[in-house]
VMD Tcl script that builds the backbone (N, CA, C; Angstrom):
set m [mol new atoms 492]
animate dup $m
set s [atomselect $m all]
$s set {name element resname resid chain x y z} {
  {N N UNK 1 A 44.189 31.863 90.822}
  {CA C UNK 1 A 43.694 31.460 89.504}
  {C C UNK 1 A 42.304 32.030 89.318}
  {N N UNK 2 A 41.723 32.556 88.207}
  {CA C UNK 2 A 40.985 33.291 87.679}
  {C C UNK 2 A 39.828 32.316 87.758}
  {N N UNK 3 A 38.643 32.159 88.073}
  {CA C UNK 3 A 37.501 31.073 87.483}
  {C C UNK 3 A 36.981 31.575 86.142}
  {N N UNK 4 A 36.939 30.940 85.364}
  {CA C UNK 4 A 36.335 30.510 84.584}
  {C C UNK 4 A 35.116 30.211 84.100}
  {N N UNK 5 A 34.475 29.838 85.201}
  {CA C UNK 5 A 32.905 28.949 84.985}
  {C C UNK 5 A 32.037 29.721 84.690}
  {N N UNK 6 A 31.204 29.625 84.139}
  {CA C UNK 6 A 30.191 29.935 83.586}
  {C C UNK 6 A 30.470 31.191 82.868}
  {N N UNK 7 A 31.316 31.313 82.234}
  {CA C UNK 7 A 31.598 31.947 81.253}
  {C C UNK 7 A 31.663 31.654 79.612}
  {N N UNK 8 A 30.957 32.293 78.651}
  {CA C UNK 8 A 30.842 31.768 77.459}
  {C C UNK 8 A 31.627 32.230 76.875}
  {N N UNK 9 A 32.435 33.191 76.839}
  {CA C UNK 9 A 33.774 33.799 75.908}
  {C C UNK 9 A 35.114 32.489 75.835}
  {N N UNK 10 A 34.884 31.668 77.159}
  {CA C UNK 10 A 36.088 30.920 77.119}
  {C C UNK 10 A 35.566 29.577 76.268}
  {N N UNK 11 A 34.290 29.368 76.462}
  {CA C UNK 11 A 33.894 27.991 75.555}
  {C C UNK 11 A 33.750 28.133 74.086}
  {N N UNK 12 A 33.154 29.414 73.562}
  {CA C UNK 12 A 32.581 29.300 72.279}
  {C C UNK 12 A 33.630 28.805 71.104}
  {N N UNK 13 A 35.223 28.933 71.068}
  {CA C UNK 13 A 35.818 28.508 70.485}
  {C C UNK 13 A 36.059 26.571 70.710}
  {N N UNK 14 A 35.743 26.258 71.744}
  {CA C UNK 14 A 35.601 24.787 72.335}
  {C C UNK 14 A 34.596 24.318 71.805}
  {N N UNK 15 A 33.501 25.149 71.866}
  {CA C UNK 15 A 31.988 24.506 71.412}
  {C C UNK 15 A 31.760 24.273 70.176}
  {N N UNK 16 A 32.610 25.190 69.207}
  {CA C UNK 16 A 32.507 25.361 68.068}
  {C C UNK 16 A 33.198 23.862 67.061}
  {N N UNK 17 A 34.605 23.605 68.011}
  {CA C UNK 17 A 35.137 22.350 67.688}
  {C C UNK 17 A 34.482 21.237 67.613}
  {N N UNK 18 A 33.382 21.271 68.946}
  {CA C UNK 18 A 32.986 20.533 69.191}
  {C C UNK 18 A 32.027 19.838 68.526}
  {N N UNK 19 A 31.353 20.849 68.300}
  {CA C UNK 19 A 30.135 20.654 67.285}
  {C C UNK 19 A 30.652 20.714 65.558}
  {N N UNK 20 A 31.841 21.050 65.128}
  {CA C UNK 20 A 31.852 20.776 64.118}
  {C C UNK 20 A 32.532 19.324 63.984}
  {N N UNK 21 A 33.056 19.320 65.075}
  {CA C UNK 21 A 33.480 17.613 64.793}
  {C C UNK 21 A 32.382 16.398 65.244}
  {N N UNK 22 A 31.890 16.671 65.774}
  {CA C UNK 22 A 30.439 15.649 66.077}
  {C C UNK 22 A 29.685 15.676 64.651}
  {N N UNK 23 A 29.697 16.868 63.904}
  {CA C UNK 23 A 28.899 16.545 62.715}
  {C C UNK 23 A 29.695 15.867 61.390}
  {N N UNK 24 A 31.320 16.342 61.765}
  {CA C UNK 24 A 32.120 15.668 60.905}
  {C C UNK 24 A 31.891 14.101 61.013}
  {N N UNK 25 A 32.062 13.738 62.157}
  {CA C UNK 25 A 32.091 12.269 62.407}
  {C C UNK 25 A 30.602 11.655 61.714}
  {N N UNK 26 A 29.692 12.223 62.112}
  {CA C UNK 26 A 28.637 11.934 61.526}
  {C C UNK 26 A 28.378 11.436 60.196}
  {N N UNK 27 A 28.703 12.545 59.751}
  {CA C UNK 27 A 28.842 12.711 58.383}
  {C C UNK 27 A 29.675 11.793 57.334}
  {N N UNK 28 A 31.154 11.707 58.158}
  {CA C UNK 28 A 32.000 10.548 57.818}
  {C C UNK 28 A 31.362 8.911 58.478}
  {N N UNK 29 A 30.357 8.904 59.008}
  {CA C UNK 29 A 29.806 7.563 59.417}
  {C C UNK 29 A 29.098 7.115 58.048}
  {N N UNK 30 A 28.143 8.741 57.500}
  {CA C UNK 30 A 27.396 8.144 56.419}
  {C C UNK 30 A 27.793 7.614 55.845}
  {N N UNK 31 A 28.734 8.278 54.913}
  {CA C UNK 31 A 29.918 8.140 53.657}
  {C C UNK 31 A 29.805 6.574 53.901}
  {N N UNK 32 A 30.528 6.456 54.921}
  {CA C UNK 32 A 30.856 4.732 55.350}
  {C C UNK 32 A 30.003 3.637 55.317}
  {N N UNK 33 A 28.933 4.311 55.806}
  {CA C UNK 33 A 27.648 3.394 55.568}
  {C C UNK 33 A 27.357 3.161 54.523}
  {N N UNK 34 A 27.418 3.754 53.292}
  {CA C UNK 34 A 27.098 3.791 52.147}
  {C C UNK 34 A 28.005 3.602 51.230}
  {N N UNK 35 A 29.458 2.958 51.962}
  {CA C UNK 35 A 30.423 2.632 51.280}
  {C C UNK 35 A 31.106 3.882 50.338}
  {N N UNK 36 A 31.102 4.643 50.213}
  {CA C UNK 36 A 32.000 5.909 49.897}
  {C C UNK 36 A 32.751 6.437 50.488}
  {N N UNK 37 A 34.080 6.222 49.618}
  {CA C UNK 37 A 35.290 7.072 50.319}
  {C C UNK 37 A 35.133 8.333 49.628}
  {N N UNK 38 A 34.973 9.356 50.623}
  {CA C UNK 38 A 35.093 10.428 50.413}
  {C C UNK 38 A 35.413 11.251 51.776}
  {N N UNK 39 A 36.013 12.578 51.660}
  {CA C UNK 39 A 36.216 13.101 53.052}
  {C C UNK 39 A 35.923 14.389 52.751}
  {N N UNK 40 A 35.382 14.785 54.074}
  {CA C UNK 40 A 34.250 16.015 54.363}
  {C C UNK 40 A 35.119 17.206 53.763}
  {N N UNK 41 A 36.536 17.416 54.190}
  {CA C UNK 41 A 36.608 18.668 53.547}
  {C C UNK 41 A 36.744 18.583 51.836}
  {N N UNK 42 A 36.301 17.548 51.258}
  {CA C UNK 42 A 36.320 17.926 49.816}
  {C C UNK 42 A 35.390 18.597 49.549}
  {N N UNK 43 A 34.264 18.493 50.256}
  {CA C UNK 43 A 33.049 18.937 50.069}
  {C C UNK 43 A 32.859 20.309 49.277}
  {N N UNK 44 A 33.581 21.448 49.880}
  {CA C UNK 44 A 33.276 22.905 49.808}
  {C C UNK 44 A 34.065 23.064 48.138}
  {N N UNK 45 A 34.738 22.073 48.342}
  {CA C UNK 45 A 35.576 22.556 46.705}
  {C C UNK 45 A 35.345 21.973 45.716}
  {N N UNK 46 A 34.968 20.241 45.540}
  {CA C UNK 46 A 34.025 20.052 44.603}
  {C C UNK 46 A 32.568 20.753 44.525}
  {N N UNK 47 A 31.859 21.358 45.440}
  {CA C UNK 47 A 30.665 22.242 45.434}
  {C C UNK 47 A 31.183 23.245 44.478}
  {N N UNK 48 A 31.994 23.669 44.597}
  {CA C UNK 48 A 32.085 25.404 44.320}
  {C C UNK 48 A 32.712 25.260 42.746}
  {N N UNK 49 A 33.600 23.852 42.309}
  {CA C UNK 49 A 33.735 23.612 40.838}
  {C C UNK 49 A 32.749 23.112 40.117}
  {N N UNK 50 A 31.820 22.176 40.704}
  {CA C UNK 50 A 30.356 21.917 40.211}
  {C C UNK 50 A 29.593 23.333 39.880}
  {N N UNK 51 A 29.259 24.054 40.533}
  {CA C UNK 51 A 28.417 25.588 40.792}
  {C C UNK 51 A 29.279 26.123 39.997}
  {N N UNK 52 A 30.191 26.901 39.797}
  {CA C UNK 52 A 31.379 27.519 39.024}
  {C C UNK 52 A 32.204 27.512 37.744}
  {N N UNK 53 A 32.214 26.062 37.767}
  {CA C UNK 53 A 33.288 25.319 36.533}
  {C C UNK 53 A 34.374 25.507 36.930}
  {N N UNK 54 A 35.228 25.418 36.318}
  {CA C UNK 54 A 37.069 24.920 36.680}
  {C C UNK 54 A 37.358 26.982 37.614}
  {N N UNK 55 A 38.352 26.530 38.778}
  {CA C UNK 55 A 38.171 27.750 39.223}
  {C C UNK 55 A 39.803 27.672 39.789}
  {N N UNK 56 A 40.474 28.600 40.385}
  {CA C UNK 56 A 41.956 28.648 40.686}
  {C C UNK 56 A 41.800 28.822 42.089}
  {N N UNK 57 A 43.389 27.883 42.841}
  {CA C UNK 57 A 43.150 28.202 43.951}
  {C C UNK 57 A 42.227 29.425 45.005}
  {N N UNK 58 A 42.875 30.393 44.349}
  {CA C UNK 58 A 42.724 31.805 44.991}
  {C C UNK 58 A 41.277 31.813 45.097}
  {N N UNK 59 A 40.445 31.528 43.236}
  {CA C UNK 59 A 39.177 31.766 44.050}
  {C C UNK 59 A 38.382 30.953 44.920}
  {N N UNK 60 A 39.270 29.578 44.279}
  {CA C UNK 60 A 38.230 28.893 45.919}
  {C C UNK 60 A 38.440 29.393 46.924}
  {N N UNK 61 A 39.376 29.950 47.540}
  {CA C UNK 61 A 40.214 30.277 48.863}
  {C C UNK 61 A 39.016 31.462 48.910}
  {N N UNK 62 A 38.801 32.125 48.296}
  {CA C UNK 62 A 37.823 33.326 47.864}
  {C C UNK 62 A 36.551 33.046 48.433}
  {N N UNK 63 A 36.178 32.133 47.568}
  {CA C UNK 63 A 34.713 31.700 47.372}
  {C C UNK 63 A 34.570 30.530 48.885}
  {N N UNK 64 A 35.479 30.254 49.331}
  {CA C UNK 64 A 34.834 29.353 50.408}
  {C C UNK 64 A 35.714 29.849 51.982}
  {N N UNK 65 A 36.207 31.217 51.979}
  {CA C UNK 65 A 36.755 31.797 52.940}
  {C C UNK 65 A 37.734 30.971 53.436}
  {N N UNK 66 A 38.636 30.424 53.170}
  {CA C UNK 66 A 39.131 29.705 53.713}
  {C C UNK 66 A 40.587 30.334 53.042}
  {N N UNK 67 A 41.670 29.342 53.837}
  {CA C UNK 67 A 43.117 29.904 52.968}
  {C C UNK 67 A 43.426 28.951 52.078}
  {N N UNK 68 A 44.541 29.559 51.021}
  {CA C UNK 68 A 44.809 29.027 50.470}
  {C C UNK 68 A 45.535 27.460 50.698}
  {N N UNK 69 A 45.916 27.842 51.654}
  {CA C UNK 69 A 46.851 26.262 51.975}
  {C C UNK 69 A 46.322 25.233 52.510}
  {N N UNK 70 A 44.717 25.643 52.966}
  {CA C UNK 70 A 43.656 24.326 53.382}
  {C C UNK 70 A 43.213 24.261 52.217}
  {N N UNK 71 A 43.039 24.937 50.320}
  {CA C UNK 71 A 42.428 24.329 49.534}
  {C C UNK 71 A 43.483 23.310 48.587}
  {N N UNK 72 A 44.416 24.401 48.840}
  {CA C UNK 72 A 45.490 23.651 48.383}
  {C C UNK 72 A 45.911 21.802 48.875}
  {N N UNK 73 A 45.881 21.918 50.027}
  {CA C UNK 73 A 45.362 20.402 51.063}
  {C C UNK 73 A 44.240 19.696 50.221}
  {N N UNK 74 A 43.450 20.393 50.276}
  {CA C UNK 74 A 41.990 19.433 50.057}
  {C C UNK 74 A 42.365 18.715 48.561}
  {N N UNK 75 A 42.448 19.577 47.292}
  {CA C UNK 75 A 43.080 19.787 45.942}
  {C C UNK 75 A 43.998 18.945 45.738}
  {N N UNK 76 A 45.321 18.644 46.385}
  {CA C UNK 76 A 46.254 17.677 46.759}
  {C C UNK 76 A 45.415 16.240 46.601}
  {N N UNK 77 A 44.558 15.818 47.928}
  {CA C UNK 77 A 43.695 14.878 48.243}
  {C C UNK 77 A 43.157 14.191 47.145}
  {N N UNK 78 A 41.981 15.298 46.261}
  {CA C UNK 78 A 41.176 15.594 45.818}
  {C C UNK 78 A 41.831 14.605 43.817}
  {N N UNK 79 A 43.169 15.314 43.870}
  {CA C UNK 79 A 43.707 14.961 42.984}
  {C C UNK 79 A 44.275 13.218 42.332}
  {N N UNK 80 A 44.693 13.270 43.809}
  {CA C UNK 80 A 45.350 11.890 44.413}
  {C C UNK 80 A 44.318 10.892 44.024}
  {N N UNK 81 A 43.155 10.972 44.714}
  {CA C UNK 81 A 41.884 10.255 44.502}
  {C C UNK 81 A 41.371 10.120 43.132}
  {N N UNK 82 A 41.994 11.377 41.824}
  {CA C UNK 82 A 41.547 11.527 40.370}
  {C C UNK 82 A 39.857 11.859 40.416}
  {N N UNK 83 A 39.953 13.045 41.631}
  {CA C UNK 83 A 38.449 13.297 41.456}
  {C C UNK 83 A 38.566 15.127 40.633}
  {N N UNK 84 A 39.736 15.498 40.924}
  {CA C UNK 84 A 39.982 16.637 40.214}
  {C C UNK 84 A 41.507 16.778 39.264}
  {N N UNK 85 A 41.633 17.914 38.394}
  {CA C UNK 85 A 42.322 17.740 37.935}
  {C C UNK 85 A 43.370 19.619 37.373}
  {N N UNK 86 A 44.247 19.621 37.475}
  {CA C UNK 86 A 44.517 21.189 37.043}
  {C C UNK 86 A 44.898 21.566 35.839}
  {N N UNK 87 A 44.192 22.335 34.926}
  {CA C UNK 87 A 43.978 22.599 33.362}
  {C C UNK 87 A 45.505 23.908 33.182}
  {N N UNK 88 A 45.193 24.099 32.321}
  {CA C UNK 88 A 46.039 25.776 32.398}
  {C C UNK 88 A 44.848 26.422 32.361}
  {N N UNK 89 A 44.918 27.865 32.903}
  {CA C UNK 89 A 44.255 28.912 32.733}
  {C C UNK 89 A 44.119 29.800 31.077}
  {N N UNK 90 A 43.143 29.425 30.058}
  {CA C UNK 90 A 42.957 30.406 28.775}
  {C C UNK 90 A 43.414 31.626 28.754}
  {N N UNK 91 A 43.307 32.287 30.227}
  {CA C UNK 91 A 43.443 33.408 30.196}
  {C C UNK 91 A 45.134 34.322 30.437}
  {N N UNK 92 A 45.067 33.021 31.154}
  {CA C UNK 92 A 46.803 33.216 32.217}
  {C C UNK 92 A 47.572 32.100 32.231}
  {N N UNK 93 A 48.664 31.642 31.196}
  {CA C UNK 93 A 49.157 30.464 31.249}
  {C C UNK 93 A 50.014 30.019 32.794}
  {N N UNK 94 A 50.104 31.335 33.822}
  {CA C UNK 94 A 50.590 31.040 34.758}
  {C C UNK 94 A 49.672 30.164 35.762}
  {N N UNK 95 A 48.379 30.498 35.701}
  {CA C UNK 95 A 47.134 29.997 36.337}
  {C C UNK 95 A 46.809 28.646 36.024}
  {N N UNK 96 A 46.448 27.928 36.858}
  {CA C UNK 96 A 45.875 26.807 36.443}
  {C C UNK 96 A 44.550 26.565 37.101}
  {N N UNK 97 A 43.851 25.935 36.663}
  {CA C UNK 97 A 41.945 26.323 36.871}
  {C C UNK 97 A 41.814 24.271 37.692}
  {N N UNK 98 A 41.211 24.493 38.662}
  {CA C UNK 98 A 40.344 22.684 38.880}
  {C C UNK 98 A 39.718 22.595 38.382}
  {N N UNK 99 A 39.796 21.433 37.923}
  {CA C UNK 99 A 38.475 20.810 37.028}
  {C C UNK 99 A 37.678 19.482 37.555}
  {N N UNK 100 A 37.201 19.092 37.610}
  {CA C UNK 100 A 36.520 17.372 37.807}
  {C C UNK 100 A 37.023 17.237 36.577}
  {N N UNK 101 A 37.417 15.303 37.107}
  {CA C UNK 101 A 38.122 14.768 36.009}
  {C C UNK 101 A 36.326 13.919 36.023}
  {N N UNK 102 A 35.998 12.735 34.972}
  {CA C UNK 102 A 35.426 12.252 34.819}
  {C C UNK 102 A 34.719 11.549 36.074}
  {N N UNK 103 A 35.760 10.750 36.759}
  {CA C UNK 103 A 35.732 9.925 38.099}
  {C C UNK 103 A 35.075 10.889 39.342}
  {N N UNK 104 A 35.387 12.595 39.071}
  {CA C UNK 104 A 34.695 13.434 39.927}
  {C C UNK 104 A 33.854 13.588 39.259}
  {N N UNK 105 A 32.986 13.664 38.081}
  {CA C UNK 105 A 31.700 13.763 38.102}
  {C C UNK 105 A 30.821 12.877 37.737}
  {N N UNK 106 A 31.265 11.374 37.809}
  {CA C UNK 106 A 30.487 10.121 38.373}
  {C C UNK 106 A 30.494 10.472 39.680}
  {N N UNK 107 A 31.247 10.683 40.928}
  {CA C UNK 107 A 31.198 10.528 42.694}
  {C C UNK 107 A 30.302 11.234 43.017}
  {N N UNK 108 A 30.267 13.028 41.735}
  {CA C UNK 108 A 29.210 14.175 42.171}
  {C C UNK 108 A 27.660 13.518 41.978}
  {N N UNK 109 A 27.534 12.872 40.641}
  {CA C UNK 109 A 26.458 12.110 40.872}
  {C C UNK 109 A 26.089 11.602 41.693}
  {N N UNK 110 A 26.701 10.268 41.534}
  {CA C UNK 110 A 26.858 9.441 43.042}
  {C C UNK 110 A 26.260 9.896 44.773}
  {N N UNK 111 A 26.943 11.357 44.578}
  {CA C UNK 111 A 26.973 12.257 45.991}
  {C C UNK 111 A 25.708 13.267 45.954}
  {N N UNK 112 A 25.222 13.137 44.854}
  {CA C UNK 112 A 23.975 14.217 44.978}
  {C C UNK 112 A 22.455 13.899 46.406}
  {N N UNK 113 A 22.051 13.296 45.454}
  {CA C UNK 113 A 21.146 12.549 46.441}
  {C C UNK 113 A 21.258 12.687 47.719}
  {N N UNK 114 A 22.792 12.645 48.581}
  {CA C UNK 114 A 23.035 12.806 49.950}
  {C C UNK 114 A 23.253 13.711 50.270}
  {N N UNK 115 A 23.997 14.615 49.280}
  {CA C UNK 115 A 23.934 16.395 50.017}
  {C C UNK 115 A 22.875 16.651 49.822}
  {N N UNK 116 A 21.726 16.517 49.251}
  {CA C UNK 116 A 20.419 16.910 49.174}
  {C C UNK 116 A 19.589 16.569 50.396}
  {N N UNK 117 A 19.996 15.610 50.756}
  {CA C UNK 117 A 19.271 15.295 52.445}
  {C C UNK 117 A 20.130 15.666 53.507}
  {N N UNK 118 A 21.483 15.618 53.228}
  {CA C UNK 118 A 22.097 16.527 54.123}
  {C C UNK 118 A 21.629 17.889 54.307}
  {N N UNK 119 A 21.278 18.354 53.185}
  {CA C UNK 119 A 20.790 20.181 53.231}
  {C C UNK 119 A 19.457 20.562 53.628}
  {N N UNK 120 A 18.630 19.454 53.474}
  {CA C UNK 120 A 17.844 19.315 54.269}
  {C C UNK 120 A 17.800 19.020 55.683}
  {N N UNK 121 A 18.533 18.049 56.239}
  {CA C UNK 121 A 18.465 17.874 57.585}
  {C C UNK 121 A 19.135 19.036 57.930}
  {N N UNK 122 A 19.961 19.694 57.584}
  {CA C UNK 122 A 20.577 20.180 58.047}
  {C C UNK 122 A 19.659 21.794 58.071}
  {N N UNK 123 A 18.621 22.160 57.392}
  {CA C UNK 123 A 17.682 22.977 57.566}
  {C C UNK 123 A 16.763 22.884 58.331}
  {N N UNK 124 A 16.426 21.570 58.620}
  {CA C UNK 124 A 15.633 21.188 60.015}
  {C C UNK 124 A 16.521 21.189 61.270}
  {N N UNK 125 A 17.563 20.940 61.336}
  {CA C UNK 125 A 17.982 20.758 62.547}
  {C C UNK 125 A 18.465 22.575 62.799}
  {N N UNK 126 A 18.515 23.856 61.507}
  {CA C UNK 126 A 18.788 25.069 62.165}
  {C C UNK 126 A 17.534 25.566 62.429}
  {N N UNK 127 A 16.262 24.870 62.453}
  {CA C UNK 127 A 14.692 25.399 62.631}
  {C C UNK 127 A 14.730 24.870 64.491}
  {N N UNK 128 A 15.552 23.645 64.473}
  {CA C UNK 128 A 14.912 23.355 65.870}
  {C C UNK 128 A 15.507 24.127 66.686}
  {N N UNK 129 A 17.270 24.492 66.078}
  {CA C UNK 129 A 17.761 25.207 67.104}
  {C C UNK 129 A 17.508 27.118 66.976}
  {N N UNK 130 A 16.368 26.551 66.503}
  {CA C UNK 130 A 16.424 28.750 66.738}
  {C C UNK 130 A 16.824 29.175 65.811}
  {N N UNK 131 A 17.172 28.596 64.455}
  {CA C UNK 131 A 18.124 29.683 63.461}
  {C C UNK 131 A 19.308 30.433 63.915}
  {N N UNK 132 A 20.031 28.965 64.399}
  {CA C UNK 132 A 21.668 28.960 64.811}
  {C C UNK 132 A 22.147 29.772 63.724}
  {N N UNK 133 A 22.436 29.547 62.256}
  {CA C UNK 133 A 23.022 29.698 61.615}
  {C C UNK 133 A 23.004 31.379 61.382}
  {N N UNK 134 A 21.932 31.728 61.538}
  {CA C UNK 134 A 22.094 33.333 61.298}
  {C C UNK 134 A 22.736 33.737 62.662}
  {N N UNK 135 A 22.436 33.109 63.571}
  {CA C UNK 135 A 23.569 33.846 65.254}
  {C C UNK 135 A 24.977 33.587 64.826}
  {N N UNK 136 A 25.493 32.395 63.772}
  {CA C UNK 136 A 26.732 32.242 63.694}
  {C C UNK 136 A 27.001 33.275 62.473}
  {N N UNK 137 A 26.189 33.333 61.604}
  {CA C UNK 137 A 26.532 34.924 60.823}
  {C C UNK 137 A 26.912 35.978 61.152}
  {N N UNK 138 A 25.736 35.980 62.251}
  {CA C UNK 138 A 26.075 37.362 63.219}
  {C C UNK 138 A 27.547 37.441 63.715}
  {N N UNK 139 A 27.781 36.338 64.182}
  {CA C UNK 139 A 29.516 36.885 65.227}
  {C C UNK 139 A 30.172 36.708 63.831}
  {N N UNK 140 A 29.833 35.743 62.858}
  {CA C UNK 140 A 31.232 35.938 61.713}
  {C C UNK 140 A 31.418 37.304 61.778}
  {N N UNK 141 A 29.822 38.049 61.275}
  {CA C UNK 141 A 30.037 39.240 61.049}
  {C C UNK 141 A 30.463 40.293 61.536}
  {N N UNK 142 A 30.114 40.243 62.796}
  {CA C UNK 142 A 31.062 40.793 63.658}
  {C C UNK 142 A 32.740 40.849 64.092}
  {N N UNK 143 A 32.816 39.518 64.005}
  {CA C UNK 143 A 34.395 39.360 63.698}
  {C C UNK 143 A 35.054 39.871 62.302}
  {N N UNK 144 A 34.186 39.448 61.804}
  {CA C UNK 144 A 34.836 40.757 60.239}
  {C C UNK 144 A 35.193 41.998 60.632}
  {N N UNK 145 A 33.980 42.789 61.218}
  {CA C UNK 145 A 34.267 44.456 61.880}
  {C C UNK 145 A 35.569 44.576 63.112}
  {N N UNK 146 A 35.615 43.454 63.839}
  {CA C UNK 146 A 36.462 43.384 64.808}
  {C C UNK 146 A 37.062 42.512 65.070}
  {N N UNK 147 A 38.268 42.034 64.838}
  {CA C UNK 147 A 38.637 40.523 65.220}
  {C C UNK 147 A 38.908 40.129 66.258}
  {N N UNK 148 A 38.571 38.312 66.673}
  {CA C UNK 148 A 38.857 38.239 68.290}
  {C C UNK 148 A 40.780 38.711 68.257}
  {N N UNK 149 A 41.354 38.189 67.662}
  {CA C UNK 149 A 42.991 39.179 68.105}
  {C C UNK 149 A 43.082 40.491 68.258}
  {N N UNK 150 A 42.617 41.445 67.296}
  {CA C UNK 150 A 42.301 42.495 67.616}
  {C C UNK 150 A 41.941 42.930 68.701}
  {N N UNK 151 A 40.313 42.435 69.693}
  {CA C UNK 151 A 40.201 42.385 71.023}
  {C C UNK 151 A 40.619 42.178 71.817}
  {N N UNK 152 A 41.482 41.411 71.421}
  {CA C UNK 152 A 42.258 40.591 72.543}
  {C C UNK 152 A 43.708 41.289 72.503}
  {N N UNK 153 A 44.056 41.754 71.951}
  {CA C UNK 153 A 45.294 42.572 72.194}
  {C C UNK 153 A 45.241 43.931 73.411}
  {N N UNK 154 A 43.675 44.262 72.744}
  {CA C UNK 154 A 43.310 45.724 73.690}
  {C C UNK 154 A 43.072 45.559 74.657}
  {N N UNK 155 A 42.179 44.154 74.959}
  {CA C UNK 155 A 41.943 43.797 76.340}
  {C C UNK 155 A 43.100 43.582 77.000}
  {N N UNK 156 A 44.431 43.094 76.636}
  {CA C UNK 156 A 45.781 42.727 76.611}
  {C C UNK 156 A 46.160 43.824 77.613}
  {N N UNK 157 A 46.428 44.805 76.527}
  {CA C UNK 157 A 47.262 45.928 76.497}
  {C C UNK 157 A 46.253 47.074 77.712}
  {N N UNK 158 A 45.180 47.037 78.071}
  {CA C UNK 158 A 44.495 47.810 78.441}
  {C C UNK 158 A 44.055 47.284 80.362}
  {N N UNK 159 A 44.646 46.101 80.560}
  {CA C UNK 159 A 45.202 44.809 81.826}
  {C C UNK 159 A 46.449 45.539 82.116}
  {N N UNK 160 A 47.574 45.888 80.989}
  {CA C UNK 160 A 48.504 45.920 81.004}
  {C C UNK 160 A 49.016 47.305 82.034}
  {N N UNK 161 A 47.878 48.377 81.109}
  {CA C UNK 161 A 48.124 49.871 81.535}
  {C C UNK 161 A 48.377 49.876 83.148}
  {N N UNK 162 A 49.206 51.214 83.234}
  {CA C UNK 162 A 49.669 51.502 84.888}
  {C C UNK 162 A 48.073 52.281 85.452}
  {N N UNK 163 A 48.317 51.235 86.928}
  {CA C UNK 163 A 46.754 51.853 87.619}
  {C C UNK 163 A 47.403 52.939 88.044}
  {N N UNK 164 A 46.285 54.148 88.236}
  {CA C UNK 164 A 46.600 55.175 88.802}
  {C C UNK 164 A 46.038 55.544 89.876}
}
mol reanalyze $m
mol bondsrecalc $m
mol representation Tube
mol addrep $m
């Protein structure tokens, strides 16, 4: 068996969980504390219809990198709750655009104030750590130019080759 230890290629996908779910929980403690039901992944898609106005799957999927079938999820949720709502598209009767229904833009109110100290703490806490967030730019960005499957196939295939 291969060791492992002290190797960072095998954790960073672990660490990454890790730390985004420690801040999820967090985050879902506030909500709670403060008596609001709301859940973290609505976040990125009421943001981006607030900032935007009524927008279609695709471009949230667009606009918040993500796929379609996690906005589609959230949107579902989102709906259920009567915090959003789907219009037709003016442009494309096939399209249909999100909107905040009323009830989503009382909660956005409601929710301002706390993403505002969220975005703050959350700018202090990338000052203490070094300006994490631009190192995590960096490998996005890098993974854009190269993907870990991509690598990992060659590294694969290149294990694979006959020694000579």
């Amino acid at each position: 068996m291969t060791d492992l230890k002290g190797g960072h290629g095998a954790t960073i996908g672990a660490q990454l969980r890790r730390l985004s779910e420690r801040i999820d929980r967090d985050v879902g403690r506030i909500y709670a504390h403060l008596g609001i039901t709301f859940e973290q992944r609505w976040f990125g898609v009421l943001n981006q219809v607030v900032q935007n106005g009524p927008m279609t799957v695709g471009e949230l999927a667009a606009a918040l990198r993500i796929t379609h079938v996690s906005v589609s999820q959230s949107l579902r949720s989102l709906e259920a709750a009567g915090y959003v709502r789907a219009l037709p598209d003016p442009q494309d009767a096939r399209r249909r655009r999100q909107s905040l229904t009323s009830a989503g833009e009382a909660l956005v109110v409601r929710l301002t104030p706390l993403w505002l100290a969220m975005n703050r703490e959350a700018e202090a806490l990338n000052r203490e750590a070094d300006d994490v967030a631009e190192h995590l730019d960096r490998l996005e960005r890098t993974l854009d130019g190269r993907s870990l499957f991509d690598r990992l196939t060659a590294s694969v295939e290149a294990d694979d080759a006959p020694q000579a």
